[in-house]
C-alpha positions in Angstrom: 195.7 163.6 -71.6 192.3 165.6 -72.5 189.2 164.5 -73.5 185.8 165.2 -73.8 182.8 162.6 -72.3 179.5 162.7 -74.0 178.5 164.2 -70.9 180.8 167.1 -71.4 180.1 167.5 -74.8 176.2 167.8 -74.1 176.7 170.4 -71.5 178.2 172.5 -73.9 176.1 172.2 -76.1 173.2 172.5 -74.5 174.1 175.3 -72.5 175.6 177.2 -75.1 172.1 177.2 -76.8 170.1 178.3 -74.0 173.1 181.2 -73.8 173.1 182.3 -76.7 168.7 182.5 -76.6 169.6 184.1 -73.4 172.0 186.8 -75.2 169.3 187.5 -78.1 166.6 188.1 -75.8 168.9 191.1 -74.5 168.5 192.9 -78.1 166.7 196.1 -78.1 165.1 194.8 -81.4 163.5 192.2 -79.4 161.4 194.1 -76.7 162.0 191.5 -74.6 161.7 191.3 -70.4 165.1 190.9 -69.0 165.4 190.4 -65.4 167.2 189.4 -63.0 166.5 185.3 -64.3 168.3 186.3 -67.4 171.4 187.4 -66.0 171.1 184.1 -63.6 170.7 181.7 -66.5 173.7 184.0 -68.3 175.5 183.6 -65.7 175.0 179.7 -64.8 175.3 178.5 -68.5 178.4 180.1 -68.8 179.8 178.6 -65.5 178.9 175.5 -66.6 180.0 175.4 -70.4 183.7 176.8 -68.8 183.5 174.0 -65.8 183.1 171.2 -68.6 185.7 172.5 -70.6 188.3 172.5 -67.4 187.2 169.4 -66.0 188.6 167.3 -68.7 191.9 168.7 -67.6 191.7 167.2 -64.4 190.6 163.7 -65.2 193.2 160.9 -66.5 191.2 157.7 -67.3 194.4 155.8 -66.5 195.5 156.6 -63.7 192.8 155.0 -61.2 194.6 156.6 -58.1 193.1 159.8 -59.1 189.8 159.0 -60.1 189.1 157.4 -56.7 186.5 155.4 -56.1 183.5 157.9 -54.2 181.3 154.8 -53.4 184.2 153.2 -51.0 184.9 156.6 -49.4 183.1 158.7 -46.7 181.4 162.2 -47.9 183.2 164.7 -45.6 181.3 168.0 -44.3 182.8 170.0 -47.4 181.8 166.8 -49.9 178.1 167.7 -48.9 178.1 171.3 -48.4 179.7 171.2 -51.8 177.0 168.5 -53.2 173.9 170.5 -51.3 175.2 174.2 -52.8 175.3 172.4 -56.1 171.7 171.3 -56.2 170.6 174.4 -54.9 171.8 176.3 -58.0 170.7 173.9 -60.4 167.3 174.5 -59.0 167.8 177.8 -59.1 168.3 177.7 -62.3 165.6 175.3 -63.2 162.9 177.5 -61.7 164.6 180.8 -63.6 164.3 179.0 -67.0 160.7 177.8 -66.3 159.3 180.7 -64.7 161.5 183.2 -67.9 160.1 181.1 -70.5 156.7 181.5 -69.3 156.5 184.9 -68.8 158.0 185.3 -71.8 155.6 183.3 -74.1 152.7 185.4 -72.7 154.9 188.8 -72.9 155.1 191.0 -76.5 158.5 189.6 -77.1 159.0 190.2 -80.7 161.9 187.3 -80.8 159.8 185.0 -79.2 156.8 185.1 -81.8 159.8 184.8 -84.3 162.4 182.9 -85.3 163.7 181.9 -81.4 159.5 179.9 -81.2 161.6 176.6 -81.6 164.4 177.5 -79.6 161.9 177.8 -76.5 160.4 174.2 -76.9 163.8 173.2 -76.8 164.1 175.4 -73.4 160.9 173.7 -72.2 162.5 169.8 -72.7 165.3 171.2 -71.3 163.8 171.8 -68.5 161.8 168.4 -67.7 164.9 166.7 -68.9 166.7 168.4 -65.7 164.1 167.6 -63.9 164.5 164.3 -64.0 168.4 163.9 -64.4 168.6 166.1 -60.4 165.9 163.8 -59.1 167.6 160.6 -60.4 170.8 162.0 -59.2 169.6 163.1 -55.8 167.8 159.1 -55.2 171.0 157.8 -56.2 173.4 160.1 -54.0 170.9 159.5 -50.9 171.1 155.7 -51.8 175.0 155.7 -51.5 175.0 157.8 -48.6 172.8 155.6 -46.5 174.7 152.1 -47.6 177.9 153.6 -46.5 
């Protein structure tokens, strides 16, 4: 059975928006910096626009066996390594879209002062939105791992 969450459906969307700003900025037209952060934030928003469109694949909402519960098991050495790698990235790519934006918005970006302007407040709540989601997430997973 596939499906999509609301969770899924927002990463996709939301990542497919900063990629395709990402993919304009590369335009000759634009006069834009492109660095090494724009390749990283090409490269991340892809990954994770293609791992919410697998993951569905992999989940069956009825059969509870599979789900497993993660709160009544012990995180094993790869369960954090995994979990630690994966906030690493994110914050990765966090800094690359704040630090990109900003250089950008003080750069002679032709696509910037254009139509893309609105795009890049978008970026910016974007940004404090992840924020907050990884620090929420981080309390949480240190909360479960110290209960358990």
């Amino acid at each position: 059975m596939y499906f999509f969450t609301i969770s899924h459906l927002s990463v996709i969307v939301i990542n497919s928006i900063v990629l395709a700003l990402m993919i304009k900025l590369r335009d000759e037209n634009c006069n834009c910096l492109v660095d090494w952060r724009n390749v990283y934030i090409i490269t991340f928003s892809s990954l994770m626009i293609l791992l919410a469109l697998i993951t569905p694949f992999f989940m069956n909402p009825t059969d509870k066996s599979k789900m497993g519960n993660m709160s009544s098991k012990k995180p094993t050495t790869m369960h954090m390594l995994g979990f630690i790698l994966a906030m690493g990235v994110t914050i990765l790519n966090i800094y690359c879209l704040y630090s990109y934006t900003k250089d950008l918005q003080e750069s002679q970006c032709n696509c910037v002062r254009d139509s893309l302007a609105n795009l890049f407040g978008f970026v910016f709540y974007y940004i404090r939105i992840s924020v907050l989601l990884l620090m929420v997430g981080l309390l949480i997973s240190l909360i479960t791992m110290l209960v358990s």
